[in-house]
C-alpha beads as a LAMMPS data file, in Angstrom:
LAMMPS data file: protein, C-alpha beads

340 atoms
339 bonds

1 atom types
1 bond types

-500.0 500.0 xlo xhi
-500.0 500.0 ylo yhi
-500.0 500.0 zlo zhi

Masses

1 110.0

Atoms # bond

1 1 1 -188.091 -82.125 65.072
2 1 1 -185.233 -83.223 66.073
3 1 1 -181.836 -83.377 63.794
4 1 1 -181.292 -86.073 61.837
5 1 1 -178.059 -87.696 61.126
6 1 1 -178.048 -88.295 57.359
7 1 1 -175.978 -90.552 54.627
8 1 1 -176.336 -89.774 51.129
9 1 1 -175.748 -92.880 48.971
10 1 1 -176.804 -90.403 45.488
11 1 1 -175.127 -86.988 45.024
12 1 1 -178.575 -85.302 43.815
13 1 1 -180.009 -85.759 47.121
14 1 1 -176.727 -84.655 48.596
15 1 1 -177.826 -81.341 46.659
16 1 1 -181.025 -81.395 47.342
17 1 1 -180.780 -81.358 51.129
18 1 1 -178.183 -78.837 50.435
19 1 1 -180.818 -77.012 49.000
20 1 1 -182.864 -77.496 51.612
21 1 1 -180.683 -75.686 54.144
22 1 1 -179.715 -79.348 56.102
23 1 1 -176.197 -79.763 54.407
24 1 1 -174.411 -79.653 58.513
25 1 1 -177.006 -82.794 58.911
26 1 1 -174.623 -84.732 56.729
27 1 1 -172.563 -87.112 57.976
28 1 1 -171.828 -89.194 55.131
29 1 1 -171.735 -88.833 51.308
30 1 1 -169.895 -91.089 48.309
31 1 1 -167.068 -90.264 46.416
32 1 1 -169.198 -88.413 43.587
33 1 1 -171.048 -86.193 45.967
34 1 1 -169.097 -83.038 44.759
35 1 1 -171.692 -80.299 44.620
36 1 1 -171.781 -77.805 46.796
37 1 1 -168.481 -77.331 47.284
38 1 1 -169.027 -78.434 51.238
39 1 1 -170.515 -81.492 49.935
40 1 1 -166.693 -82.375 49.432
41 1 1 -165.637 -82.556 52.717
42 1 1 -167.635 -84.622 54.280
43 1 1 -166.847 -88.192 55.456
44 1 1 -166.420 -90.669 52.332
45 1 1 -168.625 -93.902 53.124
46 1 1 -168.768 -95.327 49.742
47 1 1 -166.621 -94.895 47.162
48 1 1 -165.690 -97.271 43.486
49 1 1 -163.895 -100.418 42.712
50 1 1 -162.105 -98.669 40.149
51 1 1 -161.258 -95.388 38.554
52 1 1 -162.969 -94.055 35.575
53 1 1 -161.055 -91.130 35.479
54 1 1 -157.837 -92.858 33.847
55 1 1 -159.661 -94.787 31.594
56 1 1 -161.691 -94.414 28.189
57 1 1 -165.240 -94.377 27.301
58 1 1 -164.858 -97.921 26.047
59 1 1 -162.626 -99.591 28.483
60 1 1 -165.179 -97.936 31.456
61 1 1 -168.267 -99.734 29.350
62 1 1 -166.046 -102.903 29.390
63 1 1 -165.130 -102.929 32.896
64 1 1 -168.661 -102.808 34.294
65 1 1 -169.680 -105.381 32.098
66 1 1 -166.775 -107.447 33.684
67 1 1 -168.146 -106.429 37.119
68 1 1 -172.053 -107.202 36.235
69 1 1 -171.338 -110.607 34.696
70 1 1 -169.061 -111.880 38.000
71 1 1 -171.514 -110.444 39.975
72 1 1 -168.472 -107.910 41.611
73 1 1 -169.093 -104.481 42.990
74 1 1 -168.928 -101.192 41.516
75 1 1 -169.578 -99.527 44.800
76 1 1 -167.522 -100.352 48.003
77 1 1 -169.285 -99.427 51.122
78 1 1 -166.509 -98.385 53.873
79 1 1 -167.548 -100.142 56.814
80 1 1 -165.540 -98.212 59.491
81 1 1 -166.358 -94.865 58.060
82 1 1 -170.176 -95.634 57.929
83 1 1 -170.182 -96.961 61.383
84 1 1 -168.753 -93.887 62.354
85 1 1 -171.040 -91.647 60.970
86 1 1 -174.107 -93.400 62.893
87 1 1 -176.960 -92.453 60.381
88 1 1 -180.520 -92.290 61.381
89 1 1 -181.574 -91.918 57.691
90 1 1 -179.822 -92.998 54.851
91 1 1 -181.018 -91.922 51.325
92 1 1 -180.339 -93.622 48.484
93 1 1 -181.675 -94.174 44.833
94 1 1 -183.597 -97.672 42.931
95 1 1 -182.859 -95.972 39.406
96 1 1 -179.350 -97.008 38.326
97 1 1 -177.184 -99.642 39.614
98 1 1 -174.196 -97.809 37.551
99 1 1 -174.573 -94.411 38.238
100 1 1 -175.039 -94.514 41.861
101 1 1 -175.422 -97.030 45.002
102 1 1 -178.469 -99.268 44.847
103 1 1 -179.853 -102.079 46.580
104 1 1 -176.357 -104.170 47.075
105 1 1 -174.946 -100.814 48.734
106 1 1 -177.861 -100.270 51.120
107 1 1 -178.114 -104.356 52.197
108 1 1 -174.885 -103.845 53.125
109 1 1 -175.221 -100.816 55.331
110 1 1 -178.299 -102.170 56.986
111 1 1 -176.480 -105.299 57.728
112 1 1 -173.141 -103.618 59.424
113 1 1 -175.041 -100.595 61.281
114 1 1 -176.243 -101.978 64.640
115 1 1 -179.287 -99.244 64.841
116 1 1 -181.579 -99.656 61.853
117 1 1 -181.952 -96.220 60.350
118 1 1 -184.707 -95.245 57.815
119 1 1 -184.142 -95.551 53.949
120 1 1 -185.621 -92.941 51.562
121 1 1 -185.073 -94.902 48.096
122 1 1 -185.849 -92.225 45.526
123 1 1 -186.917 -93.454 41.927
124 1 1 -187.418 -90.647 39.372
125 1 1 -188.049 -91.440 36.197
126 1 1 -188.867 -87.368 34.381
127 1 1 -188.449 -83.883 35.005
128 1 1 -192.099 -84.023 37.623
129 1 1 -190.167 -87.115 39.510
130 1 1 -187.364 -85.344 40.027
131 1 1 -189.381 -82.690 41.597
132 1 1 -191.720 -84.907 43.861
133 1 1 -188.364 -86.733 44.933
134 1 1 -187.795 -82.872 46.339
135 1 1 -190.482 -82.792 48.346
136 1 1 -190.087 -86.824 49.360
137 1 1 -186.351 -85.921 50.792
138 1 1 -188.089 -82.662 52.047
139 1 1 -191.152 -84.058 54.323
140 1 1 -188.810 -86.915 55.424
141 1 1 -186.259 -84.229 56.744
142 1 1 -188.587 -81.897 58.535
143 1 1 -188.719 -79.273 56.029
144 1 1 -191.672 -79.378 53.710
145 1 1 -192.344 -75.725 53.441
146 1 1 -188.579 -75.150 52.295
147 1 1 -189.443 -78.106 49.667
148 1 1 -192.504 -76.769 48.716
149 1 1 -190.417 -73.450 48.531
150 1 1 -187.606 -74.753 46.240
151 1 1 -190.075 -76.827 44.293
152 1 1 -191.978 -74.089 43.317
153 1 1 -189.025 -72.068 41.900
154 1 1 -187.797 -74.944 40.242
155 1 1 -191.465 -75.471 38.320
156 1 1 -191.246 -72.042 37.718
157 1 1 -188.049 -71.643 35.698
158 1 1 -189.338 -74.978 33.240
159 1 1 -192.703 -72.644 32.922
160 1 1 -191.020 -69.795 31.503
161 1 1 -189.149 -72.045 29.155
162 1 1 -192.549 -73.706 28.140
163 1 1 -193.875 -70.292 27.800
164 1 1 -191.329 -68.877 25.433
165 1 1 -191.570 -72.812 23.261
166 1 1 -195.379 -71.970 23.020
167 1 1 -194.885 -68.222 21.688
168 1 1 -192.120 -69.533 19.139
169 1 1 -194.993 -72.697 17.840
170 1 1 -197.786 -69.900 17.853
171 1 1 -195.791 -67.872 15.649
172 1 1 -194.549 -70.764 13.564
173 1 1 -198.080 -71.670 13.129
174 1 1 -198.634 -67.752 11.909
175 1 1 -196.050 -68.198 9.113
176 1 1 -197.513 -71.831 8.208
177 1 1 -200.790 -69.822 7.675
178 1 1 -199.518 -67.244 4.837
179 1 1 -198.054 -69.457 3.198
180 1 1 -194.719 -68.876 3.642
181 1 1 -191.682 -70.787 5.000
182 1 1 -191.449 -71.345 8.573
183 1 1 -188.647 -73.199 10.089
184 1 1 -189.500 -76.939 11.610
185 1 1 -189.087 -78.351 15.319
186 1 1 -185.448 -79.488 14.762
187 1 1 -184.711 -83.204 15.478
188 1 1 -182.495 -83.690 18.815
189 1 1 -180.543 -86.549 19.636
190 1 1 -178.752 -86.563 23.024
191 1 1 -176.418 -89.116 23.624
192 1 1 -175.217 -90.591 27.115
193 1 1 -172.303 -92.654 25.954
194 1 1 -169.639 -92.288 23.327
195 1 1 -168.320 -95.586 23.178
196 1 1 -170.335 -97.524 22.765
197 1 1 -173.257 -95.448 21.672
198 1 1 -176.046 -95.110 24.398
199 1 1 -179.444 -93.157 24.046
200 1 1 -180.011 -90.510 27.222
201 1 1 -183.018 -91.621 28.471
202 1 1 -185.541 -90.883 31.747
203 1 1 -185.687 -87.313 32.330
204 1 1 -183.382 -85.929 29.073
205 1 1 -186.171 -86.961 26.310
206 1 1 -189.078 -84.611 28.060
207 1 1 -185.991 -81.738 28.180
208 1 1 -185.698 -82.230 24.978
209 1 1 -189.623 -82.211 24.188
210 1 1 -190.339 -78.555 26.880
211 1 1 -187.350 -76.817 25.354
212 1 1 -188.649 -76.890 22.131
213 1 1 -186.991 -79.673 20.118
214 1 1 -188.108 -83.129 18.934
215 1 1 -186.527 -86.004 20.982
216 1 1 -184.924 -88.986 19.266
217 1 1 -184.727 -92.474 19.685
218 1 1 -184.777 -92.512 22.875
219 1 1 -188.271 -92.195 25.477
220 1 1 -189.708 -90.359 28.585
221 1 1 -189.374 -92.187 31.640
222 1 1 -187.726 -95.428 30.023
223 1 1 -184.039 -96.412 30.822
224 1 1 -180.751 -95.293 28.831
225 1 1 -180.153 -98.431 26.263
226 1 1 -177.197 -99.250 24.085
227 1 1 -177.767 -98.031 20.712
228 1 1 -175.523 -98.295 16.649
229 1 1 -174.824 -95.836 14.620
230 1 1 -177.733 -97.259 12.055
231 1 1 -179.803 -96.329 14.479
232 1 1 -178.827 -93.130 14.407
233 1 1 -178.072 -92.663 10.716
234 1 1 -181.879 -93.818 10.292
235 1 1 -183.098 -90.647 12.506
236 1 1 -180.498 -88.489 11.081
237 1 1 -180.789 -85.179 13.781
238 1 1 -180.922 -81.626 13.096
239 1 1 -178.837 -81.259 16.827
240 1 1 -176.788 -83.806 18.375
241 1 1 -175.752 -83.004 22.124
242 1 1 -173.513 -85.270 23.866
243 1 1 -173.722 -85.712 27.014
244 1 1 -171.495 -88.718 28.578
245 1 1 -173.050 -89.406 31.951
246 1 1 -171.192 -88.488 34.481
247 1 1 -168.438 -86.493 31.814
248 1 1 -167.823 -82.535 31.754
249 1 1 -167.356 -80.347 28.938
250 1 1 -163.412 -81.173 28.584
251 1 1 -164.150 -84.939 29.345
252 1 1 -166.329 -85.224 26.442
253 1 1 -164.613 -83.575 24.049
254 1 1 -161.472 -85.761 24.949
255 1 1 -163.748 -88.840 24.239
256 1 1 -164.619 -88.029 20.678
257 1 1 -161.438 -88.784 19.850
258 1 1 -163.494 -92.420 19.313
259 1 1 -165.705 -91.171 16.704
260 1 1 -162.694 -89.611 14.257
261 1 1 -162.505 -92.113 11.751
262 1 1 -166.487 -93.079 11.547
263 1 1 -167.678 -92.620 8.499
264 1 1 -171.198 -92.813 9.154
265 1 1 -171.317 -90.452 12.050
266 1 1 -169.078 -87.507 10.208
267 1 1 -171.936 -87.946 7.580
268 1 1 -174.804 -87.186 9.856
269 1 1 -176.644 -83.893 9.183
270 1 1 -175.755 -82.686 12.360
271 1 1 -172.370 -82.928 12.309
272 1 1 -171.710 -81.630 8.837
273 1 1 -173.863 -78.360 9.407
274 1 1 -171.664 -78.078 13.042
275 1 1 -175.095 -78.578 15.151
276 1 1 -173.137 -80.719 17.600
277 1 1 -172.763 -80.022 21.069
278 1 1 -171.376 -81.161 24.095
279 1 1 -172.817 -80.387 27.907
280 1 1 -171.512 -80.451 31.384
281 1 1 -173.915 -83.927 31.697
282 1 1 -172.107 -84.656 35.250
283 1 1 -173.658 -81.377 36.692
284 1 1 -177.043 -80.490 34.908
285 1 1 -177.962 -83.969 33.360
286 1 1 -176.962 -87.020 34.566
287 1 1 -178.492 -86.832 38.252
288 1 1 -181.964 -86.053 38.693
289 1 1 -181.285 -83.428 41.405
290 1 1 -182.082 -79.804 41.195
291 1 1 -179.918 -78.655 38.439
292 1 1 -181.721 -80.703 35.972
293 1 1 -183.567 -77.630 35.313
294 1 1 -180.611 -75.891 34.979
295 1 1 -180.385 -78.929 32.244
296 1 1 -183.098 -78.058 30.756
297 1 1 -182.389 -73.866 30.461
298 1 1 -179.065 -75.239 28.312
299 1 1 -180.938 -77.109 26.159
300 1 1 -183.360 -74.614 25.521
301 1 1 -180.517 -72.140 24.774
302 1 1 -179.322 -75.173 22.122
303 1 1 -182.336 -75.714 20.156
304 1 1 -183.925 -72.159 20.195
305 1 1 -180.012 -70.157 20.562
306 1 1 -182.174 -66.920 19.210
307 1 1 -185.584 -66.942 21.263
308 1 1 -183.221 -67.529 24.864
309 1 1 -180.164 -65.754 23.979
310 1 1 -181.029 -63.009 27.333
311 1 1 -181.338 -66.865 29.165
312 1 1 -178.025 -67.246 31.706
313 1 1 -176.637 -70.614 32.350
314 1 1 -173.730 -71.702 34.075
315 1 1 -170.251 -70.576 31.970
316 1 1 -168.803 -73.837 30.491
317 1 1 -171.667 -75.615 31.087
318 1 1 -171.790 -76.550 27.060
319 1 1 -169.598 -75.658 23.736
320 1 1 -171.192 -75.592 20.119
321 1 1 -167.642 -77.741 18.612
322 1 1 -169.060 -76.931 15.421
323 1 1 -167.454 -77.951 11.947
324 1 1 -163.894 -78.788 13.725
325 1 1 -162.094 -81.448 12.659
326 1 1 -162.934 -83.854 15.527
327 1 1 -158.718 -84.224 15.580
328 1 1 -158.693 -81.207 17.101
329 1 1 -161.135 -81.743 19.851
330 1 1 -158.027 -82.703 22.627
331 1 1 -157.116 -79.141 21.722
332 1 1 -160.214 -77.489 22.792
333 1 1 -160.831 -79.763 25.712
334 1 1 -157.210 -78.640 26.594
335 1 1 -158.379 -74.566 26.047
336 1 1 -161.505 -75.041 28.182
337 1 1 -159.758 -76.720 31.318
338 1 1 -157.531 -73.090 30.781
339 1 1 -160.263 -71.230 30.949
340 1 1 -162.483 -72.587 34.018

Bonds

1 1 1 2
2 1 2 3
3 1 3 4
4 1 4 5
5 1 5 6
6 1 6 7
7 1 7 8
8 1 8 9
9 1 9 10
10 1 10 11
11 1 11 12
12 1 12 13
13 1 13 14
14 1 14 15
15 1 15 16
16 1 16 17
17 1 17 18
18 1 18 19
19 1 19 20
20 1 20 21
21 1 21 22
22 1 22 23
23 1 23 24
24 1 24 25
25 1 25 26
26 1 26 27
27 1 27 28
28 1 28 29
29 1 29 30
30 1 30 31
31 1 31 32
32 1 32 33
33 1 33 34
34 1 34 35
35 1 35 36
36 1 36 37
37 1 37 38
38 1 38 39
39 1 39 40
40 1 40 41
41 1 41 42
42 1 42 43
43 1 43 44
44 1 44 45
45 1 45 46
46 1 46 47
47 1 47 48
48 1 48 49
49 1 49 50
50 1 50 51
51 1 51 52
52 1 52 53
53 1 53 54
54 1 54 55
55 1 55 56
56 1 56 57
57 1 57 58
58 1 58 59
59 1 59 60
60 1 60 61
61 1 61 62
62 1 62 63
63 1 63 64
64 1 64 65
65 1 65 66
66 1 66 67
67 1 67 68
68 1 68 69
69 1 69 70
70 1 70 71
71 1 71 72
72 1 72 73
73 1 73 74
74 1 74 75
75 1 75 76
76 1 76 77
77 1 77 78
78 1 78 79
79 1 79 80
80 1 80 81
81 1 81 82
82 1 82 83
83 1 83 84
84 1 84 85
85 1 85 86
86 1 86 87
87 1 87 88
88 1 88 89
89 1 89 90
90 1 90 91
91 1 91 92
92 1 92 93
93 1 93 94
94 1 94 95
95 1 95 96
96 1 96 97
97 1 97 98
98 1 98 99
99 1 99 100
100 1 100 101
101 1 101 102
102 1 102 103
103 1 103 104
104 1 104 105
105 1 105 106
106 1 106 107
107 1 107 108
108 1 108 109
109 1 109 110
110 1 110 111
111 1 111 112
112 1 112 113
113 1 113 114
114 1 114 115
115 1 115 116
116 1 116 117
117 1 117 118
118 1 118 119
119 1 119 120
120 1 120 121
121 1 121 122
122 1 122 123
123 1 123 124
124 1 124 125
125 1 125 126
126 1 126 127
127 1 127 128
128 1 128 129
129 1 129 130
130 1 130 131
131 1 131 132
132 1 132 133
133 1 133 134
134 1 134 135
135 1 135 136
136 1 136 137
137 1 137 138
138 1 138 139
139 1 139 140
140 1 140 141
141 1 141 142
142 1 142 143
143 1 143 144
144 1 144 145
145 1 145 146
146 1 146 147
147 1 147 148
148 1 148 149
149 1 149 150
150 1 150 151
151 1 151 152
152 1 152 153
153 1 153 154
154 1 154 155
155 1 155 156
156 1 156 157
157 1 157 158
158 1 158 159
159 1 159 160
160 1 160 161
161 1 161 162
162 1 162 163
163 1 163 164
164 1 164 165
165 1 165 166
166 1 166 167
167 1 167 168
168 1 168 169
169 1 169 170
170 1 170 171
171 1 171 172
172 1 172 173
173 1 173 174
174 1 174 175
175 1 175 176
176 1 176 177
177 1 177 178
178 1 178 179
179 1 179 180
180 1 180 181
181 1 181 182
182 1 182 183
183 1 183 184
184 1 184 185
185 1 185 186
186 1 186 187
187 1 187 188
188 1 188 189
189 1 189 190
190 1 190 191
191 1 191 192
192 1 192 193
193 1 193 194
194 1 194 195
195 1 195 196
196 1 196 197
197 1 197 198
198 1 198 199
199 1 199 200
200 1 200 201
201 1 201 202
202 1 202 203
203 1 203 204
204 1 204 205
205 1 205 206
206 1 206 207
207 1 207 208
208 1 208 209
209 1 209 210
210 1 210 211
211 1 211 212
212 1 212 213
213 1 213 214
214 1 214 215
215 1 215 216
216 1 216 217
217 1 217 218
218 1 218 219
219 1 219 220
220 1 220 221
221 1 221 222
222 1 222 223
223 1 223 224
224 1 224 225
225 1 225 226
226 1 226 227
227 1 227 228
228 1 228 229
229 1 229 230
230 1 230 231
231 1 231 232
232 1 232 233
233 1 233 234
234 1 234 235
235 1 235 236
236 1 236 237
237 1 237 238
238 1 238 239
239 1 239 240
240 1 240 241
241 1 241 242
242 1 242 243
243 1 243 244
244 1 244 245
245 1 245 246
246 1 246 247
247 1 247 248
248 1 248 249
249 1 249 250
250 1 250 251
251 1 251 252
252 1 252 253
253 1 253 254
254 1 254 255
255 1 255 256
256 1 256 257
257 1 257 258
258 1 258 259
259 1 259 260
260 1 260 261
261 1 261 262
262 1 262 263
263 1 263 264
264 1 264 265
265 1 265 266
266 1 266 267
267 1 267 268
268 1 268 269
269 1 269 270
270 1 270 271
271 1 271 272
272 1 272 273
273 1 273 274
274 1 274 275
275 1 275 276
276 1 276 277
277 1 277 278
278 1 278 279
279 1 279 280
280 1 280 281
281 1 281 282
282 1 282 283
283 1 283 284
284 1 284 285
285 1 285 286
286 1 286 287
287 1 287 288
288 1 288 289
289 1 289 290
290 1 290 291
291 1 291 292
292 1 292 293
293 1 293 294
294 1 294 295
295 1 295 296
296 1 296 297
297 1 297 298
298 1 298 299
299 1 299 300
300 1 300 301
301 1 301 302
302 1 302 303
303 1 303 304
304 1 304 305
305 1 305 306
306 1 306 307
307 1 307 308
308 1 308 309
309 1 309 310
310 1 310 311
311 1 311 312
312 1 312 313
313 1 313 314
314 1 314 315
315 1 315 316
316 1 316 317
317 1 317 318
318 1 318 319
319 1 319 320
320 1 320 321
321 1 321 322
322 1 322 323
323 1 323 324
324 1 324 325
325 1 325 326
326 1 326 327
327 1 327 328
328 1 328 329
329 1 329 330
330 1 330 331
331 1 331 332
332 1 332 333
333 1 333 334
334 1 334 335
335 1 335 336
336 1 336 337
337 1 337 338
338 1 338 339
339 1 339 340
């Protein structure tokens, strides 16, 4: 077959044909196509109407409502730089129009490009969508064996978490049958936006679900939605684990600045028995590529710390804060962009 010229409009498929062993077949990515490292230096042909990275939590919430309401554009296709690159194939995604480029974006390459190139829109909406979105990206490319390949490795890693789940319920269910105490599934709420409060959603509640915890408030396959604290109060969760979309570790903790002086949340179970956690949500959470299941290894290590303690995942992929004042969390966030 012959070599494609590709444009990735979502940074997990930017990974994913990475992954594949097609990354030289770029010839266009956006501005949050980061991962691998090489990813970073290809051509920019989209990039945003503003930048997050000086702003808070809140004022980035209220800024894209600005944007939605006028009917503005997050995303800014460069024209020049996307003629340039000539794409036979553009992939892109129909999940999010905040996260990533969606139909506005790819209307407007289709209208500038004078060859028509193909469109892969990917959709997932769970951990098994994610992985068919794999193979999608992989027949469309030419390489379906290395998909089925990467696929397979992929479903085998979430087996062996599902595996060591089922041995810790068998022998909870042992306990529960002599009668004597046997700790419970502990209630997990993940949360994919500080301020204001926003459920994770998609592929983050069946996560929760294989590595062992019960998920909260939010469902399997159904969109992120805003959420209040009453909400949360009412499920009151053994483990909180925040994970901002698109935020690291230090980003996060940074953010909870927000939460200092709220009552309600410094009452939760969770955060008075230190059960609160924050993740590196902008690599293994927030896009459905193939470190998702490196996702779903750090949440396994969360809920069950004991039963995958021999488990690696990435260093400063996630911090217990614990009972810290949350006044101290620039601090930390401070000590952990030392240490990386």
């Amino acid at each position: 077959m012959q070599q494609r010229r590709i444009v990735s409009f979502l940074p997990s498929a930017t990974e994913t044909l990475y992954a594949l062993g097609i990354g030289r077949q770029l010839v266009g990515v956006t501005h949050e196509c980061k991962f691998p490292l090489e990813a970073k230096r290809k051509p920019r042909v989209i990039h945003s109407s503003f930048d997050p990275a000086c702003m808070s939590s809140s004022q980035i919430d209220d800024k894209i409502a600005e944007i939605m309401s006028s009917g503005g554009d997050i995303y800014i296709v460069d024209d020049a730089a996307l003629k340039r690159a000539r794409p036979d194939l553009i992939v892109a995604q129909g999940l999010c129009q905040v996260c990533s480029p969606f139909t506005k974006e790819i209307d407007r390459a289709l209208s500038i490009l004078d060859n028509k190139p193909d469109v892969i829109v990917l959709d997932p909406h769970d951990l098994d969508g994610i992985l068919a979105s794999i193979l999608t990206v992989a027949g469309k490319v030419g390489r379906k064996s290395q998909g089925m390949k990467l696929v397979s490795c992929l479903q085998s890693r979430i087996n062996k978490v599902k595996a060591t789940v089922e041995k810790i319920e068998k022998n909870r269910r042992e306990t529960l049958g002599t009668g004597r105490r046997s700790a419970k599934k502990p209630k997990v709420l993940c949360i994919e936006w500080v301020s204001p409060f926003f459920t994770a959603g998609h592929w983050v509640p069946q996560m929760v679900e294989i590595a062992g915890g019960i998920n909260g408030i939010s469902e399997r396959g159904k969109p992120s939605r805003r959420m209040d604290i009453d909400e949360i109060v009412k499920f009151d969760p053994d483990i909180i684990v925040l994970m901002p979309c698109g935020f690291d570790v230090k980003r996060t903790l940074k953010e909870m600045s927000a939460l200092n002086n709220n009552n309600a949340w410094n009452s939760l179970r969770a955060v008075q028995a230190g059960n609160l956690y924050a993740v590196d949500a902008g690599s293994y959470f927030s896009k459905p590529g193939p470190r998702t299941v490196t996702g779903l290894e750090i949440l396994a290590k969360i809920i069950n710390p004991e039963a995958f303690k021999r488990l690696k995942v990435p260093k400063g992929s996630f911090v217990k804060i614990g009972k810290a004042r949350l006044a101290s969390n620039q601090a930390r966030a401070d000590q952990i962009g030392q240490q990386k």
